[in-house]
N, C-alpha and C positions, 0 to 999 in steps of 0.2 A: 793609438798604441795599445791601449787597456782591452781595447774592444779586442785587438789579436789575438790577446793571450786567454779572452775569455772565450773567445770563439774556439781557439785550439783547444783548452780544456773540456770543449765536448764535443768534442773530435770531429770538426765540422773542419778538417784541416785547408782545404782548398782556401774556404772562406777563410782565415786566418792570414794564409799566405797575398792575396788580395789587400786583407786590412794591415799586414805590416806594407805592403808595397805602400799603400796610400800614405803611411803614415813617413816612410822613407821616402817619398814625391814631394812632400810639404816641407821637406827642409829643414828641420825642426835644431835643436840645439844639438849638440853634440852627444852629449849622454843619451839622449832620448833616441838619436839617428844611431846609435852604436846598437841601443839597447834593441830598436827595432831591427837593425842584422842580424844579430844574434836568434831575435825570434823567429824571424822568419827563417833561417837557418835549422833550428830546431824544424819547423815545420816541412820542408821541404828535404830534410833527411825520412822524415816519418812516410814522406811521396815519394821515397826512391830519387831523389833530385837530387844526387850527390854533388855532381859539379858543382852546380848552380848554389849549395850548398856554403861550399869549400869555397866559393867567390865572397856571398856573404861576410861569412866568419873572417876573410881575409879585411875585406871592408871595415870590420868593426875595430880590427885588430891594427889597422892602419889609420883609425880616427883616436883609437885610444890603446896605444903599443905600451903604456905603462899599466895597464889595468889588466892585472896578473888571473881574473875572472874570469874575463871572457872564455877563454879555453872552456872552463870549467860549467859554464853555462851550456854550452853549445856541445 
């Protein structure tokens, strides 16, 4: 998950989007599987991947509907 966000930070975004995938594959806890929606989210607005986007964000917002952030992340 670290490695996505450090890969997006230098705007290697494809690669990002990949490493949150991998990281959303591995099942991970809950926070950590919101948190990587959310990123990859980020990233694939930056690719013009709105839908695919808005599916994310919905995902993280469905793992964790109490967590008034997420919006604000993404």
């Amino acid at each position: 998950m670290n490695r996505s966000i450090v890969v997006s930070t230098l705007e290697r975004v494809e690669e990002a989007v990949s490493d949150a995938t991998a990281a959303i594959d591995l099942q991970p806890s809950i926070d950590i599987l919101a948190a990587a929606y959310v990123s990859r989210c980020v990233d694939l607005i930056l690719l013009d991947r709105v839908e695919e986007a808005v599916a994310d964000v919905t995902a993280a917002i469905d793992l964790q509907p109490d967590d008034i952030d997420i919006l604000g992340q993404a």
